[in-house]
N, C-alpha and C positions, 0 to 999 in steps of 0.2 A: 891515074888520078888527076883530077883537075887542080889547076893552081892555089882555086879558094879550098878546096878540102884541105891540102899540104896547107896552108895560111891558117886553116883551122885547127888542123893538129899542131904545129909549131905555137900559136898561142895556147893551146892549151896547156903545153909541156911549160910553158912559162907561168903559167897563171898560179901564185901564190894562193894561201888558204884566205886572206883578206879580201883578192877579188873573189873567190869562188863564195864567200859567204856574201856579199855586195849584189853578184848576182843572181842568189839566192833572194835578196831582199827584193830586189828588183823585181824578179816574178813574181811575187806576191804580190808588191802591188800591181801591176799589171793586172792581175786578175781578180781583185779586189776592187780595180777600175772598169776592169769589163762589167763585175755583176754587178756594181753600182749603174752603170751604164743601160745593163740590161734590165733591173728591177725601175726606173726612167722609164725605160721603152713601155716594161708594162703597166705603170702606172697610167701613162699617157695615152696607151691604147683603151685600159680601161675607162677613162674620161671619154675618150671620142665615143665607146661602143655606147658608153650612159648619154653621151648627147646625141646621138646617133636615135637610139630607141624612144628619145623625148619626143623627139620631131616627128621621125616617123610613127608616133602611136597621134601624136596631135593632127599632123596629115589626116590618117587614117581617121578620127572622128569626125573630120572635116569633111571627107568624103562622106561617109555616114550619112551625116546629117542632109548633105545636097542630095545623094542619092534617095533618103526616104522625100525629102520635099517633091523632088522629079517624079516620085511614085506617085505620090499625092495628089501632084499637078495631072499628071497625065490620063488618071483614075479619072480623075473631075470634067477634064477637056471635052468639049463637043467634037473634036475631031479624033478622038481612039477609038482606034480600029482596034475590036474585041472578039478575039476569037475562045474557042474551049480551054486553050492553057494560057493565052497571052495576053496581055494589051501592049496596043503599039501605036505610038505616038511619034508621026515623022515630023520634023522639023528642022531651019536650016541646017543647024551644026551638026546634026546627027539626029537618030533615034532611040528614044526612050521605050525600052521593051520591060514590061515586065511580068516576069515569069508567075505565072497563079500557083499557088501553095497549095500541095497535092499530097494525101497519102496514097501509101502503097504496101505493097506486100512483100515482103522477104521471108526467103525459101525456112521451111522449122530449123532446129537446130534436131541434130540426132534425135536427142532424148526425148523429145518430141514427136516424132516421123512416127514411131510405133502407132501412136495414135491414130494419124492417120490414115496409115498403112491398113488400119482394122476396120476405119469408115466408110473409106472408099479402097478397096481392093481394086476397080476396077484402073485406077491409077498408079498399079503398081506393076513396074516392069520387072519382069521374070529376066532375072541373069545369075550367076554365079553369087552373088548377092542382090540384097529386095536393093530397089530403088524405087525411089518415091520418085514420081511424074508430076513435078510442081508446075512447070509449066500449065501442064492442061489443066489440074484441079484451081489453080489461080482464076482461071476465066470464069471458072462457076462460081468464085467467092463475092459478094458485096459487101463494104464498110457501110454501116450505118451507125453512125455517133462513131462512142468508141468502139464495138462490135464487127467481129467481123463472121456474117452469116453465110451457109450455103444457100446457094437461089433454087436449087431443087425441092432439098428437102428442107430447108428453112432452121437445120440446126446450126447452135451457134458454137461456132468451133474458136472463138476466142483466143483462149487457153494455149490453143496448140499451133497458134501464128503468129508470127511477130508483125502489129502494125506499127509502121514507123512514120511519124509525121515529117512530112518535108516544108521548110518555109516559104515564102513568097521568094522570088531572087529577082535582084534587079540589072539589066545590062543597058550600057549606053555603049551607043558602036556610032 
Protein backbone atom coordinates (compact mmCIF):
# COMPACT_ATOMS: atom_id res chain seq x y z
CA UNK A 1 0.00 0.00 0.00
CA UNK A 2 0.95 3.50 -0.61
CA UNK A 3 2.01 5.83 2.19
CA UNK A 4 -1.17 8.16 1.59
CA UNK A 5 -3.61 5.16 1.93
CA UNK A 6 -1.66 4.05 5.43
CA UNK A 7 -2.18 8.16 6.27
CA UNK A 8 -5.63 7.58 5.20
CA UNK A 9 -6.50 4.65 7.30
CA UNK A 10 -4.53 5.83 10.37
CA UNK A 11 -6.66 9.19 10.32
CA UNK A 12 -9.43 7.44 10.00
CA UNK A 13 -9.06 5.23 13.12
CA UNK A 14 -8.60 8.51 14.70
CA UNK A 15 -11.43 10.37 13.59
CA UNK A 16 -13.97 10.95 16.49
CA UNK A 17 -17.94 11.00 15.69
CA UNK A 18 -17.58 15.16 15.72
CA UNK A 19 -15.36 15.10 12.90
CA UNK A 20 -17.16 12.41 10.94
CA UNK A 21 -20.37 14.50 11.35
CA UNK A 22 -18.40 18.02 10.34
CA UNK A 23 -17.47 16.06 7.32
CA UNK A 24 -20.67 15.11 6.77
CA UNK A 25 -21.58 18.80 6.83
CA UNK A 26 -19.02 19.49 4.65
CA UNK A 27 -20.24 17.50 1.71
CA UNK A 28 -23.32 18.90 1.78
CA UNK A 29 -22.45 21.87 1.26
CA UNK A 30 -20.13 21.14 -1.35
CA UNK A 31 -22.82 19.82 -3.23
CA UNK A 32 -25.31 22.15 -2.52
CA UNK A 33 -22.45 24.65 -4.14
CA UNK A 34 -21.97 22.65 -7.14
CA UNK A 35 -25.94 22.64 -7.95
CA UNK A 36 -25.91 26.18 -7.09
CA UNK A 37 -23.14 26.42 -9.38
CA UNK A 38 -24.61 24.44 -11.84
CA UNK A 39 -28.24 25.80 -11.94
CA UNK A 40 -25.78 29.59 -12.73
CA UNK A 41 -24.40 27.67 -15.60
CA UNK A 42 -27.84 27.14 -16.88
CA UNK A 43 -29.46 29.93 -16.33
CA UNK A 44 -26.62 31.83 -18.15
CA UNK A 45 -26.73 29.49 -20.96
CA UNK A 46 -30.34 30.05 -21.22
CA UNK A 47 -29.73 33.97 -21.61
CA UNK A 48 -27.06 33.49 -24.33
CA UNK A 49 -29.24 30.86 -26.37
CA UNK A 50 -32.32 33.70 -25.91
CA UNK A 51 -29.78 36.37 -27.22
CA UNK A 52 -28.32 34.20 -29.53
CA UNK A 53 -31.96 33.46 -31.31
CA UNK A 54 -32.73 37.40 -31.05
CA UNK A 55 -29.81 38.24 -33.36
CA UNK A 56 -29.89 35.60 -35.33
CA UNK A 57 -33.82 35.63 -36.28
CA UNK A 58 -33.08 39.72 -36.69
CA UNK A 59 -29.97 38.75 -39.18
CA UNK A 60 -32.12 36.52 -40.70
CA UNK A 61 -35.07 39.22 -41.72
CA UNK A 62 -32.39 41.38 -42.69
CA UNK A 63 -31.27 39.22 -45.18
CA UNK A 64 -34.77 38.76 -46.16
CA UNK A 65 -35.50 41.68 -46.92
CA UNK A 66 -32.03 42.55 -49.23
CA UNK A 67 -32.53 39.33 -50.72
CA UNK A 68 -36.33 40.22 -51.99
CA UNK A 69 -35.08 43.91 -52.94
CA UNK A 70 -31.92 42.10 -55.15
CA UNK A 71 -34.93 39.96 -56.71
CA UNK A 72 -36.59 42.93 -57.54
CA UNK A 73 -33.75 44.89 -58.72
CA UNK A 74 -32.48 42.31 -60.86
CA UNK A 75 -36.15 41.29 -62.39
CA UNK A 76 -36.38 45.12 -63.41
CA UNK A 77 -32.52 45.60 -64.79
CA UNK A 78 -31.91 45.98 -68.50
CA UNK A 79 -29.04 43.75 -68.14
CA UNK A 80 -30.78 40.06 -66.78
CA UNK A 81 -29.95 37.43 -68.54
CA UNK A 82 -33.37 35.47 -68.51
CA UNK A 83 -33.41 32.00 -69.23
CA UNK A 84 -36.71 29.14 -68.80
CA UNK A 85 -35.92 28.69 -64.99
CA UNK A 86 -33.57 31.83 -64.09
CA UNK A 87 -32.66 35.21 -64.11
CA UNK A 88 -29.20 36.22 -63.79
CA UNK A 89 -27.84 39.41 -63.03
CA UNK A 90 -23.78 39.57 -63.02
CA UNK A 91 -22.31 42.20 -61.36
CA UNK A 92 -19.15 43.28 -59.47
CA UNK A 93 -19.44 41.64 -56.20
CA UNK A 94 -21.21 38.59 -57.26
CA UNK A 95 -24.48 37.33 -59.01
CA UNK A 96 -27.89 37.72 -58.31
CA UNK A 97 -29.65 34.47 -59.61
CA UNK A 98 -32.93 33.92 -59.27
CA UNK A 99 -34.47 30.82 -59.36
CA UNK A 100 -38.33 31.01 -61.23
CA UNK A 101 -41.06 29.35 -58.98
CA UNK A 102 -42.14 26.16 -60.57
CA UNK A 103 -44.61 23.34 -59.96
CA UNK A 104 -44.19 19.98 -60.29
CA UNK A 105 -45.26 16.52 -59.85
CA UNK A 106 -44.63 14.06 -56.95
CA UNK A 107 -45.01 10.46 -57.39
CA UNK A 108 -49.17 9.37 -55.75
CA UNK A 109 -49.19 8.13 -52.59
CA UNK A 110 -50.24 4.21 -52.51
CA UNK A 111 -53.73 4.82 -51.93
CA UNK A 112 -53.87 6.57 -54.88
CA UNK A 113 -51.55 4.31 -57.51
CA UNK A 114 -54.78 2.03 -57.92
CA UNK A 115 -56.23 4.68 -59.76
CA UNK A 116 -53.99 5.06 -61.84
CA UNK A 117 -52.77 1.82 -62.25
CA UNK A 118 -56.64 1.33 -63.86
CA UNK A 119 -56.10 4.43 -66.33
CA UNK A 120 -53.11 3.74 -67.74
CA UNK A 121 -52.07 0.06 -67.53
CA UNK A 122 -49.77 0.66 -69.97
CA UNK A 123 -47.58 2.19 -67.13
CA UNK A 124 -47.46 -0.41 -65.09
CA UNK A 125 -44.58 -2.59 -64.73
CA UNK A 126 -45.36 -6.42 -64.27
CA UNK A 127 -43.15 -7.71 -61.20
CA UNK A 128 -43.86 -9.70 -58.16
CA UNK A 129 -45.95 -6.78 -57.27
CA UNK A 130 -47.81 -3.87 -59.68
CA UNK A 131 -45.61 -0.89 -59.89
CA UNK A 132 -46.59 2.23 -61.17
CA UNK A 133 -44.13 3.75 -63.88
CA UNK A 134 -44.29 7.43 -62.55
CA UNK A 135 -41.49 8.47 -64.32
CA UNK A 136 -43.04 7.89 -67.82
CA UNK A 137 -46.73 8.73 -67.21
CA UNK A 138 -45.12 12.31 -65.54
CA UNK A 139 -44.02 13.35 -69.15
CA UNK A 140 -47.54 13.00 -70.52
CA UNK A 141 -49.17 15.14 -67.53
CA UNK A 142 -49.67 19.04 -68.00
CA UNK A 143 -50.56 21.55 -64.88
CA UNK A 144 -52.87 24.09 -66.11
CA UNK A 145 -54.11 26.34 -63.21
CA UNK A 146 -54.50 24.22 -60.36
CA UNK A 147 -55.22 20.94 -62.52
CA UNK A 148 -53.28 18.63 -63.58
CA UNK A 149 -54.41 16.94 -67.16
CA UNK A 150 -53.35 14.00 -69.26
CA UNK A 151 -52.06 15.64 -72.87
CA UNK A 152 -53.36 12.44 -74.66
CA UNK A 153 -56.56 11.94 -73.56
CA UNK A 154 -57.14 15.33 -71.79
CA UNK A 155 -58.58 13.58 -68.62
CA UNK A 156 -58.17 15.30 -65.47
CA UNK A 157 -56.50 13.14 -63.08
CA UNK A 158 -56.24 15.84 -60.38
CA UNK A 159 -57.40 13.89 -57.56
CA UNK A 160 -54.90 11.20 -57.98
CA UNK A 161 -51.53 13.51 -57.89
CA UNK A 162 -50.04 15.43 -55.72
CA UNK A 163 -49.23 19.07 -57.30
CA UNK A 164 -46.80 20.81 -55.19
CA UNK A 165 -46.08 24.51 -55.67
CA UNK A 166 -42.32 25.46 -55.38
CA UNK A 167 -41.43 29.15 -54.70
CA UNK A 168 -39.21 31.65 -56.42
CA UNK A 169 -35.60 30.95 -54.58
CA UNK A 170 -33.10 33.34 -54.60
CA UNK A 171 -29.07 32.76 -54.62
CA UNK A 172 -26.24 35.23 -54.49
CA UNK A 173 -22.88 33.47 -55.19
Amino acid sequence: MSEENNNVEENVAELELWKVDAMIEDLKNNNEHIEKLNEIYNQRVAELKKLLDEKVEKITKDNHFIKTTLSTYAKSSQDVKETKTQFKLPLLSGNIIVKKGKRTLNAPKKDNEAKLISLYPDFVEKVTTDKFKWSDLKSKLEIVEDRVFDTESGEDITDAVNLVEKPEEIEIK
